[in-house]
C-alpha positions, 0 to 999 in steps of 0.5 A, a space after each residue: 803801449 806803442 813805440 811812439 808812447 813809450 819813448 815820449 816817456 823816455 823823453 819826459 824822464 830824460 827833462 827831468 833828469 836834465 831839470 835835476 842836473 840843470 838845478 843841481 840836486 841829487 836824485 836821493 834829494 829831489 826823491 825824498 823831497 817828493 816822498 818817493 824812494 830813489 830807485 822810483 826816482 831813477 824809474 822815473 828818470 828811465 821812462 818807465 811807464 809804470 810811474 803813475 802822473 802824481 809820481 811824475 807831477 811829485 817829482 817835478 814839484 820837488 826839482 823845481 817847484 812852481 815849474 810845470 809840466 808844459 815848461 819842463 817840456 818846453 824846457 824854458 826853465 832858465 836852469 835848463 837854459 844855463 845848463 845847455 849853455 854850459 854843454 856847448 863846446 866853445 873856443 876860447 880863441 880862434 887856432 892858428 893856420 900852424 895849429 889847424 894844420 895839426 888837425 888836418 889829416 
């Protein structure tokens, strides 16, 4: 398998884990609920590609079901949406010329 193949695997494991955390489910949770053991769960989250597409596809229907695997990519999940949101920085309120003094350096 090529560089390109394997690290749009990892990218694919990275949504899901993303989709995991975006709907605030454990892995051992989103694993049992696929039928799969947590440690397939985490190798899936790595990328690996030894998951076979129904591993995969199992995993995504337990995170989020009804979601597909276009949607996942597309990340248009709007649990992915809320969770980005939350990741970005933002100020409360603009510093003053003595506070952005402090940061300069």
């Amino acid at each position: 398998m090529g560089p390109a193949r394997m690290q749009e695997a990892r990218e694919l494991g990275e949504k899901l884990a993303r989709l995991r955390v975006a709907r605030q489910l454990r892995q051992a949770d989103a694993a049992s609920r696929a039928g799969l053991a947590r440690s397939t769960a985490a190798l899936i989250e790595k990328g690996d590609l030894g998951r076979t597409q129904a591993q995969i596809l199992r995993y995504l229907e337990a995170i989020a079901p009804g979601v597909t695997l276009l949607a996942l990519l597309q990340e248009t999940d709007p649990s992915l949406q809320t969770l980005r949101a939350r990741e970005l920085t933002q100020r409360v309120r603009p510093l003053s010329n003595e506070e952005l003094g402090k940061l300069d350096f």
